[in-house]
Backbone and ligand atoms as CSV (ligand in chain L), in Angstrom:
chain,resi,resn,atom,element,x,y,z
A,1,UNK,N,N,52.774,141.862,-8.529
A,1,UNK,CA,C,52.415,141.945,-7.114
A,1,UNK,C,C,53.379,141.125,-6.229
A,2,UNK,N,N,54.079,140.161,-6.566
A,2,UNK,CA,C,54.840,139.342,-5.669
A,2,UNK,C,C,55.900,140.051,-5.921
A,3,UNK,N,N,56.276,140.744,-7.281
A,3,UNK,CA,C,57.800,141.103,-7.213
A,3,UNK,C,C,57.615,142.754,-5.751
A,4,UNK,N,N,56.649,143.442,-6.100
A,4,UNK,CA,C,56.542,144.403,-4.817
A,4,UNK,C,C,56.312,143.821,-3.875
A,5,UNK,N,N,55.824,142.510,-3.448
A,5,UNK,CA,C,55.815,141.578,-1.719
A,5,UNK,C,C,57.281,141.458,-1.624
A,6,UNK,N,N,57.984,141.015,-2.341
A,6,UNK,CA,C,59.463,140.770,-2.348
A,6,UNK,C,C,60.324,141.666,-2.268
A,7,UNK,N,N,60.443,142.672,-3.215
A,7,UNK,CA,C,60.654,143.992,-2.968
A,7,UNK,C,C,60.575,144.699,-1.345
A,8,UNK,N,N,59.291,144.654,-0.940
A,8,UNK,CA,C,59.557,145.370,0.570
A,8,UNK,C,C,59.733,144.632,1.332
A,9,UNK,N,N,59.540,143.205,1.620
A,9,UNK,CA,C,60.372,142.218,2.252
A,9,UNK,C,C,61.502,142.197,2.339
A,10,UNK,N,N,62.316,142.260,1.256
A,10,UNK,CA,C,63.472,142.610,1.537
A,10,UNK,C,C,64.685,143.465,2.213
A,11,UNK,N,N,63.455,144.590,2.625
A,11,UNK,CA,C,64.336,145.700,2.968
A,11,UNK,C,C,64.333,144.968,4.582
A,12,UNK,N,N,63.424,144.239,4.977
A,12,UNK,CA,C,63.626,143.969,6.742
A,12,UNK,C,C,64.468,142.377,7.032
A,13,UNK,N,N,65.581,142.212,5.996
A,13,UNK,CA,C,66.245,141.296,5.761
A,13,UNK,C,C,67.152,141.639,6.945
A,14,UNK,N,N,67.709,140.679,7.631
A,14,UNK,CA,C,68.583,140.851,8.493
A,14,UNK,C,C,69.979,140.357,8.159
A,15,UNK,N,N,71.019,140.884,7.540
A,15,UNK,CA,C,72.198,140.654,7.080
A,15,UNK,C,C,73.437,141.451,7.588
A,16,UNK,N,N,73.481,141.186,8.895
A,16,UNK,CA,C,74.251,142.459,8.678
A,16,UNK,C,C,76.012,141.579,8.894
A,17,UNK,N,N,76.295,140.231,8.461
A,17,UNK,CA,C,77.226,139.741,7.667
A,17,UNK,C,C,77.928,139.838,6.595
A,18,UNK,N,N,76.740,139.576,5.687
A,18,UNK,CA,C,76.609,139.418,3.998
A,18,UNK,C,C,76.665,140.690,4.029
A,19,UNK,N,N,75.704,141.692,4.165
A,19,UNK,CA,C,75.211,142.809,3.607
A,19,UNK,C,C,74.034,142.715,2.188
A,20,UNK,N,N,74.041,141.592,1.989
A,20,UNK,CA,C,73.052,140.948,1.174
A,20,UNK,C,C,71.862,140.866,1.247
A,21,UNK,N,N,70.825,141.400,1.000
A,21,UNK,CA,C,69.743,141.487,1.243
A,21,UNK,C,C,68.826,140.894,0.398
A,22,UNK,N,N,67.653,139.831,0.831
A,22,UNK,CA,C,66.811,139.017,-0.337
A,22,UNK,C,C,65.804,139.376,0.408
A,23,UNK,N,N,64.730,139.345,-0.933
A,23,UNK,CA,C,63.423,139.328,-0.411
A,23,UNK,C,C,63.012,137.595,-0.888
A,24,UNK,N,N,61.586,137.249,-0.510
A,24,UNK,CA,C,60.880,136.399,-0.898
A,24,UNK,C,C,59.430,136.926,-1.116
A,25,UNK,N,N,59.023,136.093,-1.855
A,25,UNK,CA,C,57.312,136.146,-1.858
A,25,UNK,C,C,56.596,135.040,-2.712
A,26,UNK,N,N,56.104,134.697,-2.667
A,26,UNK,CA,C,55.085,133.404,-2.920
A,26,UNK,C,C,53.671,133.907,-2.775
A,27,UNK,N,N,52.901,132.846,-4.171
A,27,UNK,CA,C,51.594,132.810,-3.760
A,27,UNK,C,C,51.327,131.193,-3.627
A,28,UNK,N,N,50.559,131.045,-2.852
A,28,UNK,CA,C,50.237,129.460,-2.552
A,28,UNK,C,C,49.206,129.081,-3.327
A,29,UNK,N,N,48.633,127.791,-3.527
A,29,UNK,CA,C,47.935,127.139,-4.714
A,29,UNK,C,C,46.635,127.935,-3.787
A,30,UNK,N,N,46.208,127.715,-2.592
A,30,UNK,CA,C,45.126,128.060,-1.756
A,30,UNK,C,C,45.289,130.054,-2.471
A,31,UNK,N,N,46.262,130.322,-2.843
A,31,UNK,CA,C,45.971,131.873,-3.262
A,31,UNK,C,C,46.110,132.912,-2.377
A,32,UNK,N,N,46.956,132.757,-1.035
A,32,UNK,CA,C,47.700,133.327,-0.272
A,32,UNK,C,C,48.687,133.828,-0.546
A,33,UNK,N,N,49.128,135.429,-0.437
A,33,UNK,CA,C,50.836,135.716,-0.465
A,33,UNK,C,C,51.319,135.447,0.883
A,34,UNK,N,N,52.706,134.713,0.802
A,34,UNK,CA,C,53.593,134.812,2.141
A,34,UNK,C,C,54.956,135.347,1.751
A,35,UNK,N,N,55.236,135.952,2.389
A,35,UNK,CA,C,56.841,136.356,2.176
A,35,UNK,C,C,57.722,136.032,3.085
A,36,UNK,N,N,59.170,136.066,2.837
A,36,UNK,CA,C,59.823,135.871,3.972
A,36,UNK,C,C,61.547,137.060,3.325
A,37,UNK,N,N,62.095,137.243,4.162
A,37,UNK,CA,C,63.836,137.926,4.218
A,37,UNK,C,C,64.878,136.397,4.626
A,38,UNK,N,N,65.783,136.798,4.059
A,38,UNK,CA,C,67.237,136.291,5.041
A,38,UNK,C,C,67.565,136.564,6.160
A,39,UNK,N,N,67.458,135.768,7.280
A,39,UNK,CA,C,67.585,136.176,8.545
A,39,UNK,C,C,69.121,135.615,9.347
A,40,UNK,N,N,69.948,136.418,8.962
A,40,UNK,CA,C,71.512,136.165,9.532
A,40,UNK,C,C,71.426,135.616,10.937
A,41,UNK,N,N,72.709,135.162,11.128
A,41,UNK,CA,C,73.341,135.147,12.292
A,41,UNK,C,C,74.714,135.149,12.368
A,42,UNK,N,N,74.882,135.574,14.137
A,42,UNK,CA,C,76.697,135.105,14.134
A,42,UNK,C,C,76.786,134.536,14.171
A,43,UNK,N,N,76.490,132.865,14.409
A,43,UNK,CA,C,76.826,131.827,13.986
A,43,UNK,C,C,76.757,131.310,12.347
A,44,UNK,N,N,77.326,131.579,11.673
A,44,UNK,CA,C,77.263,131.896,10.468
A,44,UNK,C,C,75.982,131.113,9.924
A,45,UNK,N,N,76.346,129.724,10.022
A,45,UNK,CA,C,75.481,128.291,9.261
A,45,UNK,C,C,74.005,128.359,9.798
A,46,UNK,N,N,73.593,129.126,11.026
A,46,UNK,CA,C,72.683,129.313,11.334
A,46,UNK,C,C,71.312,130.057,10.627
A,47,UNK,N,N,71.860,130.980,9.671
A,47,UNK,CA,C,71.227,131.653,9.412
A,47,UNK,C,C,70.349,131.016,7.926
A,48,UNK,N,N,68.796,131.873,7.691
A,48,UNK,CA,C,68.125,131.396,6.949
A,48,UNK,C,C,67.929,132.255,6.099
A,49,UNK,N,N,67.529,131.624,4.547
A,49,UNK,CA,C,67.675,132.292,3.483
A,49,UNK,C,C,66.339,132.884,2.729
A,50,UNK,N,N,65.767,133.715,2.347
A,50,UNK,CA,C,64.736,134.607,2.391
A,50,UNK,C,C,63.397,133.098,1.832
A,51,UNK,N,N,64.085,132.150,0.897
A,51,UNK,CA,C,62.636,131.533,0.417
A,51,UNK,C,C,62.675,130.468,1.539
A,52,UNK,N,N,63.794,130.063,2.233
A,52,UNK,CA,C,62.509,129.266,2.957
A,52,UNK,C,C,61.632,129.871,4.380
A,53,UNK,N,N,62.207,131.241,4.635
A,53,UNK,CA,C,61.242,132.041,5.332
A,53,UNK,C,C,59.818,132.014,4.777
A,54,UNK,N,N,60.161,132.279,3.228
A,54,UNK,CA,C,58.497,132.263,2.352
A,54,UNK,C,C,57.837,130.787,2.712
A,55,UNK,N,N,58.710,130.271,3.097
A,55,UNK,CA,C,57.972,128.531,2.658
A,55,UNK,C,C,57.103,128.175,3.952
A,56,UNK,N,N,58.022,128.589,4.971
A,56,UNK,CA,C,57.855,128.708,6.712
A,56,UNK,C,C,56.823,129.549,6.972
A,57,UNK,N,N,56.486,130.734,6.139
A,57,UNK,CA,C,55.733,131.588,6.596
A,57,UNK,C,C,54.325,130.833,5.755
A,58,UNK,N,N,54.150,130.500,4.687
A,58,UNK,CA,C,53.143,129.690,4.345
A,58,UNK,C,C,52.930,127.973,4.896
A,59,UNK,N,N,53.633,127.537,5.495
A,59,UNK,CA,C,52.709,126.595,6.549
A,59,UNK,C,C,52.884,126.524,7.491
A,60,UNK,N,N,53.093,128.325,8.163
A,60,UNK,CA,C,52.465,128.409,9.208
A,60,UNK,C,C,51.264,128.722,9.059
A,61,UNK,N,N,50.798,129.644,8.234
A,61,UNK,CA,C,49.937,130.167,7.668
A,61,UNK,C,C,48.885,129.117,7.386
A,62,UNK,N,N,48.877,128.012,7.191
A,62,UNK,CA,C,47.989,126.773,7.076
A,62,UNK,C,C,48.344,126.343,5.425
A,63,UNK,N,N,48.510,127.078,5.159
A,63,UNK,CA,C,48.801,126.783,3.611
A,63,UNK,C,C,49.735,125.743,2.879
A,64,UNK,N,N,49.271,125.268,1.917
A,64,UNK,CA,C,50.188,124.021,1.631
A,64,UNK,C,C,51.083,123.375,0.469
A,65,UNK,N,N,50.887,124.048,-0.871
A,65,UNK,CA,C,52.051,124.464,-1.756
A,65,UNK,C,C,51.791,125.550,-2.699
A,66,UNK,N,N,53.251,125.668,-3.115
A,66,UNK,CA,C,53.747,126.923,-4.047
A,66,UNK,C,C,52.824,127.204,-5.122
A,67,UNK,N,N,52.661,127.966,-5.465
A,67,UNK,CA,C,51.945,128.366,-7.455
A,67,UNK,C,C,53.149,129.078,-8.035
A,68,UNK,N,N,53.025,130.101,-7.174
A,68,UNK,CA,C,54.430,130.543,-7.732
A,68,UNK,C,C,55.570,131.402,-7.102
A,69,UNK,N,N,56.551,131.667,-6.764
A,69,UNK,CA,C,57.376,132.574,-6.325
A,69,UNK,C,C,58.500,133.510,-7.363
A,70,UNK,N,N,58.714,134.493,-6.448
A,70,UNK,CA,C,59.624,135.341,-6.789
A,70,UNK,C,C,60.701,135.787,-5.901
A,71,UNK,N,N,61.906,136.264,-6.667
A,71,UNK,CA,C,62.642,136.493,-5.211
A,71,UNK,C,C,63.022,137.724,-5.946
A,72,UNK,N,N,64.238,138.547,-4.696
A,72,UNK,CA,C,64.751,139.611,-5.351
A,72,UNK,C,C,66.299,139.911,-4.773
A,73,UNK,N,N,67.256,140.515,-5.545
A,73,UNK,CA,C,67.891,140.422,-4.352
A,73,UNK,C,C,68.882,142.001,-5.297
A,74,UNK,N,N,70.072,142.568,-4.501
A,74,UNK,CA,C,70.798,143.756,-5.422
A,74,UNK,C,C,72.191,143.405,-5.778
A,75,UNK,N,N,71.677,142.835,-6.622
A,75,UNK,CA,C,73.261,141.892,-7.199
A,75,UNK,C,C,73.144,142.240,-8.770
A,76,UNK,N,N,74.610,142.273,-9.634
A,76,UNK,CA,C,74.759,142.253,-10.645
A,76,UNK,C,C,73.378,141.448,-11.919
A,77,UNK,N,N,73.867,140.169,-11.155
A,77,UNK,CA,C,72.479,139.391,-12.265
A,77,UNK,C,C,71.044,138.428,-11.049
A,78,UNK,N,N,70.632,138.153,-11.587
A,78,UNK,CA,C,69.397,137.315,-10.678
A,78,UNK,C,C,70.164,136.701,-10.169
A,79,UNK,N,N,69.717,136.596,-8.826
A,79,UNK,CA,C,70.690,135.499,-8.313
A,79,UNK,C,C,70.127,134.460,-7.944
A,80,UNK,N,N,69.999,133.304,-8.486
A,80,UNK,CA,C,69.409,131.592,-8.501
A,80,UNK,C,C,69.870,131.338,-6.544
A,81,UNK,N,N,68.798,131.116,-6.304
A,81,UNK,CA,C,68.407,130.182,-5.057
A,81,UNK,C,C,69.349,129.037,-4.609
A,82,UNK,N,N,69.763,129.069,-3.823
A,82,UNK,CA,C,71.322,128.257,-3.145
A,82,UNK,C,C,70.290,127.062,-3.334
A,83,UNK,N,N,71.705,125.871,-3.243
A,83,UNK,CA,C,70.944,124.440,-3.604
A,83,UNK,C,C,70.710,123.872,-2.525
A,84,UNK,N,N,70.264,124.016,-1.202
A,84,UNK,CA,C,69.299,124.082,-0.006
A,84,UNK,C,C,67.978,125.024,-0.218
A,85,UNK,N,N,67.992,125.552,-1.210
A,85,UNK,CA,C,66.626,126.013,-1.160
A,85,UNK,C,C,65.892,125.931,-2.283
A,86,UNK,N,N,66.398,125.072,-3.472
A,86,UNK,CA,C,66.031,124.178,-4.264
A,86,UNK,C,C,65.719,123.077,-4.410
A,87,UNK,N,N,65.979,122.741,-2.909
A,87,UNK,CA,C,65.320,121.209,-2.014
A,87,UNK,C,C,64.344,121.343,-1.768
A,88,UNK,N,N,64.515,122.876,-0.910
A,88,UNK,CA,C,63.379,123.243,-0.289
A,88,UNK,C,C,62.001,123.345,-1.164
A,89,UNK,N,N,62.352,124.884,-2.234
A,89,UNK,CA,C,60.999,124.752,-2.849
A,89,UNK,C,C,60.761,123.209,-3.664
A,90,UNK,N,N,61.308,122.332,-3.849
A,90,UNK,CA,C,60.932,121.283,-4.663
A,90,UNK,C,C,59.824,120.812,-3.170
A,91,UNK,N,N,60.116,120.925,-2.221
A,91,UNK,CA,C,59.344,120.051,-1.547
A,91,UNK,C,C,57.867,120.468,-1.608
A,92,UNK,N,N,57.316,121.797,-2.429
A,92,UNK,CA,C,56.737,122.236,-1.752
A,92,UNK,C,C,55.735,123.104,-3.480
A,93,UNK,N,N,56.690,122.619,-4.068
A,93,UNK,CA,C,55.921,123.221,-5.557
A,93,UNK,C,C,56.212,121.604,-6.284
A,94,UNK,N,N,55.121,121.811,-7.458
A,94,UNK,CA,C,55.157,120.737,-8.567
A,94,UNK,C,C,56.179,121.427,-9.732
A,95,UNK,N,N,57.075,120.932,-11.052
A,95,UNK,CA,C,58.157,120.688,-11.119
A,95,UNK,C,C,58.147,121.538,-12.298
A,96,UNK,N,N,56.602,122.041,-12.709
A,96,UNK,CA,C,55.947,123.180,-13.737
A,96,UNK,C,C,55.681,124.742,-13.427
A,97,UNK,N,N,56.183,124.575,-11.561
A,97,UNK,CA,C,55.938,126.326,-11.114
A,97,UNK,C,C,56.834,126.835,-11.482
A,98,UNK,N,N,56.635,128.432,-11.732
A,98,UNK,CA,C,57.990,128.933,-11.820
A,98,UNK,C,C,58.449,129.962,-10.864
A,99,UNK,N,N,59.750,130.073,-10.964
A,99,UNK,CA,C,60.614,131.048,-9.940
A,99,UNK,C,C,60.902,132.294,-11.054
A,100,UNK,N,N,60.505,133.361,-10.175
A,100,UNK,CA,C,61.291,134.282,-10.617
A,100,UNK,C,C,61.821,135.467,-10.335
A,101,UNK,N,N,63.245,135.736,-10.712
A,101,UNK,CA,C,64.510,136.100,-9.854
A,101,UNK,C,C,64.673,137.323,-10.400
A,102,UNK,N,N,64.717,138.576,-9.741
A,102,UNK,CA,C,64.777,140.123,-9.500
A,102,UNK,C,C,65.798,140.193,-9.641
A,103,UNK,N,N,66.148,141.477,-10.048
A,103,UNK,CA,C,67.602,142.498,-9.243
A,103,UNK,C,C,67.189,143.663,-9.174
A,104,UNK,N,N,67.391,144.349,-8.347
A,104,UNK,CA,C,66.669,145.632,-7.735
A,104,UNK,C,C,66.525,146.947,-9.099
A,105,UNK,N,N,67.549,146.356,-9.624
A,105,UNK,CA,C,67.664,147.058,-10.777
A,105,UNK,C,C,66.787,146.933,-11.968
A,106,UNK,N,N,65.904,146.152,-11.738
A,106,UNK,CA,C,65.224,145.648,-13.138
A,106,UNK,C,C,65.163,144.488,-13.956
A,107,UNK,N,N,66.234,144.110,-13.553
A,107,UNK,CA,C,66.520,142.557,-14.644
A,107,UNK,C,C,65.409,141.336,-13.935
A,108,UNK,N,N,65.612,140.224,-14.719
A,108,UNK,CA,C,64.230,139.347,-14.359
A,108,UNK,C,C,64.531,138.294,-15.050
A,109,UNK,N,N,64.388,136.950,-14.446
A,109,UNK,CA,C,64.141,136.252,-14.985
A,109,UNK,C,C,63.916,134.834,-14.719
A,110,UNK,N,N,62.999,134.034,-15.489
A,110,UNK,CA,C,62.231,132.849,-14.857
A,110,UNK,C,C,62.601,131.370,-15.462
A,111,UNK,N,N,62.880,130.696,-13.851
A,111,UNK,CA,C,62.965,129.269,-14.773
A,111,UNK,C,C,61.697,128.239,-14.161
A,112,UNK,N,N,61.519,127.131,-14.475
A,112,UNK,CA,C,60.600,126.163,-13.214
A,112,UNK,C,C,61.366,125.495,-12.588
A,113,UNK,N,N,60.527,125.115,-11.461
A,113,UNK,CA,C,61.062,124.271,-10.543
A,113,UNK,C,C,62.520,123.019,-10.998
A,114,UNK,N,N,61.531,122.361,-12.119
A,114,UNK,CA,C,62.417,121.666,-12.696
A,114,UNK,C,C,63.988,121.934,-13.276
A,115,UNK,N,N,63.826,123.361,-13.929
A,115,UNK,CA,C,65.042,123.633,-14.359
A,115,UNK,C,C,66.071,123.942,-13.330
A,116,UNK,N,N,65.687,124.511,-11.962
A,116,UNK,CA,C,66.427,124.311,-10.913
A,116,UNK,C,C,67.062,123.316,-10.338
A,117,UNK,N,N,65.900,122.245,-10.266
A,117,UNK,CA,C,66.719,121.238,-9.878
A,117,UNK,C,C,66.145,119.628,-10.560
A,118,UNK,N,N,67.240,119.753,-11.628
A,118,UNK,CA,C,66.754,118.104,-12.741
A,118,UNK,C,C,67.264,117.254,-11.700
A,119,UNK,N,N,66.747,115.877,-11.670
A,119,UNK,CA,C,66.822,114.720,-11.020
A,119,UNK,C,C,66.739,115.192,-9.609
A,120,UNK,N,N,65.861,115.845,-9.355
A,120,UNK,CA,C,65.311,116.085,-7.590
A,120,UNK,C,C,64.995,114.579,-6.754
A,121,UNK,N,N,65.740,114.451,-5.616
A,121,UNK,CA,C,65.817,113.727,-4.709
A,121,UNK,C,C,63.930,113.972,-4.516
A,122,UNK,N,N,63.235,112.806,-4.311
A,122,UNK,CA,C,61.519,113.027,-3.685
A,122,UNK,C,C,61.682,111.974,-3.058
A,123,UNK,N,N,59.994,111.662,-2.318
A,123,UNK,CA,C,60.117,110.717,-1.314
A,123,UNK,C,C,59.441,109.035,-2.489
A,124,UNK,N,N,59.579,109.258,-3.594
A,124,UNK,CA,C,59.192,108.295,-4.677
A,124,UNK,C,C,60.639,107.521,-4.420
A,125,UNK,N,N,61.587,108.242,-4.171
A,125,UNK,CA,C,63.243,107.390,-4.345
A,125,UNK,C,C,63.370,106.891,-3.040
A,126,UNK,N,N,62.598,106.514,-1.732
A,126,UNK,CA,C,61.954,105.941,-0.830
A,126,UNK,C,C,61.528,104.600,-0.968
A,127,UNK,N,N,60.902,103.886,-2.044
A,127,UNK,CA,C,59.930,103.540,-2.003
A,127,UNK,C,C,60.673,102.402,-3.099
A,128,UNK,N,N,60.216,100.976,-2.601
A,128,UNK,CA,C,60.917,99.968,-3.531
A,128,UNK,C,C,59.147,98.943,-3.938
A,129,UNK,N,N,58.934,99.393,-5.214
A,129,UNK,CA,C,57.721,98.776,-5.747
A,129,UNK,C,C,57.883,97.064,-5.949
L,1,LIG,N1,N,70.468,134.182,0.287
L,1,LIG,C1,C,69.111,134.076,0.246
L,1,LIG,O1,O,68.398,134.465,1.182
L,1,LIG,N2,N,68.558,133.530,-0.853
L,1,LIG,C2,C,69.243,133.193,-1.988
L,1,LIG,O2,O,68.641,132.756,-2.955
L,1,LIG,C3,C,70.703,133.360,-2.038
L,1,LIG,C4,C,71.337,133.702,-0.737
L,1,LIG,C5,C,71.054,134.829,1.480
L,1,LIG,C6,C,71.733,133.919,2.456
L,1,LIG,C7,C,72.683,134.888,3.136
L,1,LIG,O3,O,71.995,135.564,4.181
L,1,LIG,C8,C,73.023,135.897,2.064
L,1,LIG,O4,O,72.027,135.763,1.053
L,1,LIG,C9,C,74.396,135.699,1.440
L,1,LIG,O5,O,74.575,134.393,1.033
């Protein structure tokens, strides 16, 4: 069910840079789907990348972390989540959820949070006991 939230999310991706098109979709621990696209711009750096639309669209939504996501995108192999948005979902999932990465074509495949990103910056590395 998230890989079809992601799936048609994707098609209202706005890329018309890249030509790259991602979907997102998430379910939240509360048990909400949110999805989100890549939303380009001409200013290049401006533009946002389909999961943290998902992330944005779940707390707006009131909702408050990940269970699990999926993304999708039409590329050769899955394509792993840029490392701005491996910040992102860390902020927002525990380090046991997992991601998992489409290609329009069929392929699939899942890692957790953790395997994305070992030694994640948190707000614990803040904090002098
Ligand atoms: N992109 C995403 O939305 N998510 C990813 O995981 C990888 C990259 C977008 C950003 C940009 O709009 C396009 O793909 C090409 O980098």
């Amino acid at each position: 069910m998230l890989k079809e939230a992601a799936t048609k999310v994707r098609l209202n991706a706005h890329a018309p840079y890249s030509r790259f098109k991602v979907g997102a979709a998430l379910r939240s621990t509360e048990g909400r789907l949110h999805i989100g696209c890549n939303v380009e711009n001409v200013a290049y750096p401006e533009g946002t990348c389909a999961e943290a639309g998902a992330i944005a669209a779940m707390i707006a939504a009131g909702d408050t972390r990940i269970a699990e996501l999926h993304v999708i995108a039409d590329s050769p192999d899955p394509v792993p989540p840029c490392g701005g948005c491996r910040q992102k979902i860390a902020e927002f999932a525990d380090p046991n959820v997992k991601v998992t990465l489409h290609t329009t074509d069929g392929q699939s495949v899942t890692f957790t949070v953790k395997d994305l990103l070992p030694g994640v910056f948190t707000a614990a590395h803040m904090t002098r006991t």
